[in-house]
N, C-alpha and C positions, 0 to 999 in steps of 0.2 A: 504494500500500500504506500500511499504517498509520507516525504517526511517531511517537514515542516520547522522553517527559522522565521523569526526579523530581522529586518533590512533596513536602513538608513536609507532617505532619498537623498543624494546629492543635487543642487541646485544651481545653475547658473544665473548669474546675475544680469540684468540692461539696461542703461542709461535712462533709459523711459519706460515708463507704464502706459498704455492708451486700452481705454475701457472703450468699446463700443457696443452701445444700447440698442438693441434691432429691436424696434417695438413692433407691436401690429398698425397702429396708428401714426405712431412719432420715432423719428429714430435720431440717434447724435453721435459724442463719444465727450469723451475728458483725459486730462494725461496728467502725468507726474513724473517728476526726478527723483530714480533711485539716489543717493546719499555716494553714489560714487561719479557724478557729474557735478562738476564741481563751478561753484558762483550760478548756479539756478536755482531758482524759487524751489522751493520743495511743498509747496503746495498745491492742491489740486487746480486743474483750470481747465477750464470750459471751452468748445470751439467759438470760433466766434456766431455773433447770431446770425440767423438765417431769419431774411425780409419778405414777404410776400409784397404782391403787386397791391394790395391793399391797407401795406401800412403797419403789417404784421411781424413783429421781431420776437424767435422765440431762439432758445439753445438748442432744441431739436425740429427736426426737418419731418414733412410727411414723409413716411414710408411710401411713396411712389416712384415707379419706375415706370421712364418712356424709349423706347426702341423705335429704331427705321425702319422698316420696311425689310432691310434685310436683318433683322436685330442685333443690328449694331445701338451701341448705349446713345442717348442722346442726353438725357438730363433727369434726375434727384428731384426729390424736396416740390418744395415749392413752384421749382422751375420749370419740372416735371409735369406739375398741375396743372399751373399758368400756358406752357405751351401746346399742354395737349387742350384745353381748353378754348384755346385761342384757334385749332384747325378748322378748316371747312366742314362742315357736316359729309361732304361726300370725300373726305379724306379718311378712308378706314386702312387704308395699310400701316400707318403705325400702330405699337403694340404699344396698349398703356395697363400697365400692373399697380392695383392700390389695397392695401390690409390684404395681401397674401402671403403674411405668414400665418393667417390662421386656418391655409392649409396644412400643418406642419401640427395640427392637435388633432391628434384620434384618440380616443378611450380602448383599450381591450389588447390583450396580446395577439388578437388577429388581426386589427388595423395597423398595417404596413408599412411606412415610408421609408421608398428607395430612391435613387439619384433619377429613376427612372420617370418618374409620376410629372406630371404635365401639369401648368395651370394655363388656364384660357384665360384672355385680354380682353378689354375690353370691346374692340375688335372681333371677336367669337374665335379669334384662332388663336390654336394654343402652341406652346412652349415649354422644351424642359424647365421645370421648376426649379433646381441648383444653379441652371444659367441667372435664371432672373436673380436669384439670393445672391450669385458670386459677383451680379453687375455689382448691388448695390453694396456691398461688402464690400469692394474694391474700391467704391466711388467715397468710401466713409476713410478706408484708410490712406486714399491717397488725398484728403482733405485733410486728414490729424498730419500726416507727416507736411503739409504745407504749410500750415499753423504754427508746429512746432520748433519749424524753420526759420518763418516768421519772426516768431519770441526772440530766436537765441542768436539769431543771424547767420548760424550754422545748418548747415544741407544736413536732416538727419534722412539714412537711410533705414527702409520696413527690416533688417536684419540687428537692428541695434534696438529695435523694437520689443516688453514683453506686451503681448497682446494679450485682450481680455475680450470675450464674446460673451454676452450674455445668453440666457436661452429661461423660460421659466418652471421652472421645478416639477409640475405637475406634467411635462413632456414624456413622453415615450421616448426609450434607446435609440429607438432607429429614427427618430427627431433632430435627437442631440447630436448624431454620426450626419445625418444632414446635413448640418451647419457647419461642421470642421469640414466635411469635403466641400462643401463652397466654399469657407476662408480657403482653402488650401487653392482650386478653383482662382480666387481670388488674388492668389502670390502672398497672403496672409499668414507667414511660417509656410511649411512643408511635411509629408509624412517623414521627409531623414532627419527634422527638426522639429518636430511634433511638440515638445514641450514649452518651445516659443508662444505656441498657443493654448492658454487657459481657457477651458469652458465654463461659467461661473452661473450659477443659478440665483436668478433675481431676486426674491423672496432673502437669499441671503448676503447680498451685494447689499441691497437696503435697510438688512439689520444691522450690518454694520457699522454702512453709514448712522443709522437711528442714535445708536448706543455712544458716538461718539462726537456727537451734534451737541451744541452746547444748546441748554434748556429753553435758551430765548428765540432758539432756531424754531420752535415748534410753536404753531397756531396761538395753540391754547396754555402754552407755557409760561407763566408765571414767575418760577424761578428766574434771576439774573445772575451771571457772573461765575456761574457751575455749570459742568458738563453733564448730559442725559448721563453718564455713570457714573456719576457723583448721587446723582438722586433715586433716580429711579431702577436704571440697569447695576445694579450693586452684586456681587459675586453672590450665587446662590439665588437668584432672582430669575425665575419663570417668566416669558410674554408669548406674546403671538404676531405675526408681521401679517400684514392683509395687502399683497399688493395688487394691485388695482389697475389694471392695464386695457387697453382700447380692445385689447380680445378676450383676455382672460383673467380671472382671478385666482391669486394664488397667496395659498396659507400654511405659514412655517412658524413651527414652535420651539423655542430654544430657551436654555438653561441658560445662565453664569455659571462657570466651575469658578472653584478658589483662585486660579492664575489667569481670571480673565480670559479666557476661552470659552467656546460655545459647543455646546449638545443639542444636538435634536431629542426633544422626547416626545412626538411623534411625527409617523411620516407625513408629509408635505402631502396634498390635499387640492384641490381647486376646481371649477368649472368653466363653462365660456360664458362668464356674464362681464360684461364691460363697455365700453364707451361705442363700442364698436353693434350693441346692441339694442344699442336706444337708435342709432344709424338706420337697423334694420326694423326697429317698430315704426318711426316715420316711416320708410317706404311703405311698408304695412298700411299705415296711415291713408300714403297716397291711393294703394290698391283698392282700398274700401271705398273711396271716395271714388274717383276715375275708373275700378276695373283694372281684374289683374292683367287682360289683355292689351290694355290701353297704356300700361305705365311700362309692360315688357316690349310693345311695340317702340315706344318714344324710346327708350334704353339704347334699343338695338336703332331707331332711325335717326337719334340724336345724340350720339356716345357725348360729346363733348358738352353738350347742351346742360346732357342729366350731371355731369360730374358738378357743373355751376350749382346747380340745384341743392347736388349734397355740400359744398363747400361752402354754398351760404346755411345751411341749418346746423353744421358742424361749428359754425361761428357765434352762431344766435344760442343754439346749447349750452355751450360755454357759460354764459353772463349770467349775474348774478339777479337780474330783472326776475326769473321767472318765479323764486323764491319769497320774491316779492311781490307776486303778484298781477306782476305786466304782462301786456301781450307779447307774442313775438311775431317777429314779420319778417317773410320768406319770400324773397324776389325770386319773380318766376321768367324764368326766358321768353323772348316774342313766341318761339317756335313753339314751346308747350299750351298756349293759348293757342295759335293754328294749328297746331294738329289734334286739339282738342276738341275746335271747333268742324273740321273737318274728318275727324272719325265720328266723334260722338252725337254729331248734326244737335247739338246745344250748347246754353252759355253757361262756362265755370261758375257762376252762380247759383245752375241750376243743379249742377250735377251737386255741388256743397252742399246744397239745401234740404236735398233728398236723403243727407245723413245725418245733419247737424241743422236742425228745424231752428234750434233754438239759437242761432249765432257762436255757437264756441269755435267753429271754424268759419270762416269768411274770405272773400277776396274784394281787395280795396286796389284798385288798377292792377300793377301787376304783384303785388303781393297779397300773398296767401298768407291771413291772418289766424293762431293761433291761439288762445285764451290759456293763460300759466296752468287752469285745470287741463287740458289736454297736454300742455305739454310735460305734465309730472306724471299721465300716464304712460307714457312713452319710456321715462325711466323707470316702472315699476317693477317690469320682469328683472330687468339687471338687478336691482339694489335688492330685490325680496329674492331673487338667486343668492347673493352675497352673504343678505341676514341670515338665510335658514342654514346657509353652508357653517358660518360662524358659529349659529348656536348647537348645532349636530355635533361639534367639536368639542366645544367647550362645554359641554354635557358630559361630557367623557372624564372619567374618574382618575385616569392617568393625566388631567387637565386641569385636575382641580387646586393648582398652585398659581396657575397664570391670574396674576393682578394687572398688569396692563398690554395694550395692543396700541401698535403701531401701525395706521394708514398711511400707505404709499402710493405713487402712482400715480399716471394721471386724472385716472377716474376718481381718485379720493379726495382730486381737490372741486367736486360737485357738493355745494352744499346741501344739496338734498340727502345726497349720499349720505354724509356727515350728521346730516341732522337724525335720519332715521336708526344708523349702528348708536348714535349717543341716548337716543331715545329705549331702543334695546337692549343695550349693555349699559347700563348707568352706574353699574356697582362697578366698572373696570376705568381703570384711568386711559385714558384711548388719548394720544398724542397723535398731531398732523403737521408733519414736516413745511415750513413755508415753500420750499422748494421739494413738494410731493414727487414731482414728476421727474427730479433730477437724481434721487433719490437711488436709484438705482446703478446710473451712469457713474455716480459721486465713490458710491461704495464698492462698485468694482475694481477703482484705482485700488481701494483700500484691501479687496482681495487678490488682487496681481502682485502685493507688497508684500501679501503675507496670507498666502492660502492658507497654513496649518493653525490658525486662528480658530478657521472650523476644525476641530479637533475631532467631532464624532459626529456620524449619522446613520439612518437605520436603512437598511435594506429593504426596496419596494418590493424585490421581486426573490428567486431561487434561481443563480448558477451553479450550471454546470458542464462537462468536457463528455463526447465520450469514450468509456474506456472498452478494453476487455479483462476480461478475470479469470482464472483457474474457477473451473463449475463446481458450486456448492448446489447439490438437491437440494437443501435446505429453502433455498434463497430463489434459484434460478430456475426459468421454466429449460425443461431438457429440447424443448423445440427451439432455443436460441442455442449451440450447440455449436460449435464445429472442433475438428482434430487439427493441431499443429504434424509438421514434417514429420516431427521423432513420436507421434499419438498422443500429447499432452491433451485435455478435452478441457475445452474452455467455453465462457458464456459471453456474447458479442450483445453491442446495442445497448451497454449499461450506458446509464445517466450516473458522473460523479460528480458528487455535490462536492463545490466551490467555495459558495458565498450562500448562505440559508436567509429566504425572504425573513425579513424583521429581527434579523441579527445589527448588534451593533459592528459598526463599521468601524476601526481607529485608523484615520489616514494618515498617508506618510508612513504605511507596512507595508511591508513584502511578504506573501506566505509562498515556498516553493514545495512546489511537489515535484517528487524524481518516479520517472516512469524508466519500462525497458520496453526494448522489443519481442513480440513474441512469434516473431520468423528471423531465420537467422542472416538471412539476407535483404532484410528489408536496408534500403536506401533511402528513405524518406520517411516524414510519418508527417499525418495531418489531424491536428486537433482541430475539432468543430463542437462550434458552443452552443450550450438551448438555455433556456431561461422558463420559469412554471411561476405560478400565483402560489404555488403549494409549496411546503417542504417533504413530501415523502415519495419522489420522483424516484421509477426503479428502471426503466425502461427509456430509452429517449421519442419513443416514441408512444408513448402514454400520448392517451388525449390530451393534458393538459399541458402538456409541455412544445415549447414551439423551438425552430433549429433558428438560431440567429445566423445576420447577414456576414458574418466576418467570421475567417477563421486564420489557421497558423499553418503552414507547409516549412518544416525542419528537413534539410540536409541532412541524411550522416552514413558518409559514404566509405565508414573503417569497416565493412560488412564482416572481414576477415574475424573480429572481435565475435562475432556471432552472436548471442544474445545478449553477453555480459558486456551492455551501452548503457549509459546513462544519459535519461533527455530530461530534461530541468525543466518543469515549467513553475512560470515567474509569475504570482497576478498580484500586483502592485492596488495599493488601494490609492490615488493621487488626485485630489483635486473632485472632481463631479463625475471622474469617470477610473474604470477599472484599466489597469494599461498588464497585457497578458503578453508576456514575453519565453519561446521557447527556445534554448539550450541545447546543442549536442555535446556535448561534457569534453568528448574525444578531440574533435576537429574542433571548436570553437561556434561553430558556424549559429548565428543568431537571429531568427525572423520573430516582431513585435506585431501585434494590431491593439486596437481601444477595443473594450466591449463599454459599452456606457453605465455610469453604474449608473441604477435605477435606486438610490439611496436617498434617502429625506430627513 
């Protein structure tokens, strides 16, 4: 059987840190100087703002991507919007991608994501999904390294770089493997430099940041002249982080140990409720009023038309008006009135009227007016998604230490939001970062600086390799069976456990198992990995167990040694993901892949 040590990670050091934030909605980055670049601020900083044509300065940029025709990149952000906005209506061969990363969330170990999987534009035609992640990956790192150029007056190059990607917690493995092959895709590190790149999970970039924010950093913070772990995050101190994002919500629980490090004491948790969801109850909205055939037709006859549409209620969302009671007003394009008028053969007033008798919806010239009661039902599914998930949680008896919670996000800085978790949870001290939505970006510097911060986390799921074994009747069915050269009879197809789902994790370990060969001529061996919900996987092919996309193909070409080889396998526990490394003892010979952990 296998035998088993710990290992030190050794670490290499980089001049900079750049955190980049890929949200579904907003994306950015931030950077820092390591302590070995010397007369630079060692503070964190910000890119600089990104301006919409309307006047709009934020730190982070729409996650939008626009391609030519041949998809080749043409423009990010803002610019992305604005130009695809600005086309002809009979200009559909560019490709415009907007919030598709919440292609990249499936639930279940049978939802897939490979480099393979395509998303369609807005356009109707579709594109590998990694091309579009690695444009706009590419397009984020090669703005940090201009910036950072900027600052110091010095050309930094992406190899002097440690890069940090976020990704959110509640993701699937083969999500997380997504993302590193777009950075990589991207020129973002490499697989023969793979440690360049950190993958960092949101939920915990934010708590970092949370805990090290000084008190008056926070909304409703009170305290002056003390840091959040002076006050509240004190060693031996339970919370809950709630990050809040344009696709998803994600919630992570973590301890204080006495040396100021963090445990997870449970696994990490989330749904698709977010900002990106009150987006799709407006359309909803529209559907009910107009006909779901009338708003898919305008989509598809007026690509650039409808994006003005959402870009003006993405805007009006935002404001604090509706909390208070105001209306909101939603300018509507020439074309959405004529082809309103010309499918529906009646006036926008009419078709309004037929839903909304009483005026809560209206149109006053070309805006579509809204009354604050409609517009707070439009956030209802999000935020009552958020409450139930919160309190499902914090019900839970291994939860019942947690005294405060931290909202992050962009979504958390909606005061509705806010109002109804404070209205819910009033026994719990619930802090709100003034910079909710940087919150993320902030704290990944601070895990690029220092991953082993996160000290522990729990396992989502059950790894493991397969083997084969000398046949126990005891154990093994005799129809899995076969005889070695010299008649040894062995049992093929086991599942050996690795990593057991809900075990705690301590990263920054090494555990090595030593295997041999059991042909005395084999040349090669191939570990191949599965991953189960369960812990009592005997078979790899048990229903419950599924074969992951990565595996290992080891050299070891001393065959003359005949069985007595030794192959090392390495599963490092590093960071957000498992890094599996196999050994031929004899020859040297070395091949690594990631399995992602699925740890919380």
């Amino acid at each position: 059987m296998a035998s088993m040590s710990a290992l030190t990670l050794k670490e290499q050091r980089y001049l900079v840190v750049v955190s980049i934030d890929f949200g579904t909605t907003y994306s950015g980055f931030a950077f820092a100087f390591n302590h070995e670049y010397k007369g630079a601020v060692r503070d964190i900083q910000l890119c600089k703002p990104w301006t919409s044509e309307v006047g709009a300065s934020t730190f982070k940029a729409p996650t939008c991507v626009l391609l030519n025709s041949d998809k080749k990149f043409v423009a990010f952000g803002y610019e992305a919007k604005e130009t695809y906005s600005e086309l002809s209506v009979e200009d559909k061969t560019h490709y415009y991608f907007d919030k598709f990363k919440m292609a990249l969330y499936k639930e279940g170990l049978d939802k897939v994501i490979d480099t393979e999987v395509e998303l369609t534009a807005a356009n109707g035609h579709s594109m590998k999904a990694v091309k579009v992640f690695s444009h706009a990956i590419h397009y984020l790192k090669m703005e940090a390294l201009k910036v950072i150029t900027e600052t110091t007056g010095v050309e930094f190059k992406g190899e002097e770089v440690q890069w940090v990607l976020t990704v959110p917690a509640i993701w699937g493995q083969a999500s997380k493997q997504f993302m590193r092959e777009a950075a990589y895709q991207a020129n973002v590190a490499s697989r023969d430099h793979d440690k360049q790149l950190i993958i960092a999970l949101e939920p915990e970039a934010a708590s970092l940041h949370c805990i090290e924010s000084p008190m008056a950093g926070f909304v409703n913070g009170k305290e002056h002249g003390v840091k959040c772990s002076d006050v509240v995050a004190r060693p031996g101190t339970s919370y809950m982080i709630v990050d809040c994002g344009g696709g998803t919500v994600d919630i992570t629980m973590h301890r204080i140990t006495s040396d100021k490090k963090l445990m997870e004491i449970h696994k990490a948790t989330g749904g698709p409720f977010g900002g990106a969801q009150v987006d799709e109850e407006f359309e909803k909205l529209l559907k009910k009023i107009f006909g779901e055939k009338f708003i898919l037709d305008y989509k598809n006859e007026y690509p650039p038309d409808w994006l003005r549409i959402i870009m003006e209620f993405e805007m009006k969302k935002t404001l604090d008006r509706i909390s208070k009671g105001n209306d909101s007003r939603i300018r509507l394009p020439y074309t959405f009135t004529e082809f309103h008028t010309k499918q529906l053969k009646t006036s926008m007033a009419k078709s309004i009227e037929k839903c909304y008798p009483e005026g809560k919806v209206k149109i006053n010239k070309e805006y579509l007016v809204l009354n604050s009661e409609i517009m707070k039902t439009l956030f209802k599914p999000a935020i009552g998604g958020i409450v139930k998930l919160m309190g499902e949680l914090l019900s839970k008896k291994e939860l019942e230490e947690v005294k405060c919670i931290f909202l992050v996000g962009g979504f958390s800085e909606s005061l509705l939001l806010q109002a109804e978790i404070n209205k819910q949870f009033s026994k719990y001290k619930i802090l709100v970062p003034r910079d909710a939505n940087l919150a993320v970006v902030k704290g990944a510097i601070l895990f690029g600086q220092n991953p082993h911060r996160i000290q522990m986390r729990i396992s989502k799921l059950t790894y493991g390799c397969e083997i084969c074994s000398v046949f126990d009747p005891s154990k093994h069915d005799p129809d899995r069976t076969f005889k070695t050269e010299d008649g040894d009879l062995y049992a093929e197809g086991l599942f050996h456990r690795l990593v057991k789902v809900n075990e705690k994790i301590w990263l920054g370990k090494t555990i090595k198992y030593t295997f041999q060969p059991i042909h005395g001529d084999q040349s090669e061996f191939e570990f191949l990995f599965y991953v189960t919900e369960k812990d009592d996987a005997l078979y790899i092919d048990d229903d419950h167990v599924r074969k992951e996309e990565t595996k290992i193909v080891v050299k070891s070409p001393h065959v003359s040694m005949g069985k007595n080889r030794d192959i090392d396998l390495k599963i490092e526990f590093a960071d957000t993901e498992i890094r599996a490394t196999a050994i031929d003892t004899v020859s040297g010979e070395v091949t690594m892949t990631h399995l992602e952990l699925e740890a919380r």
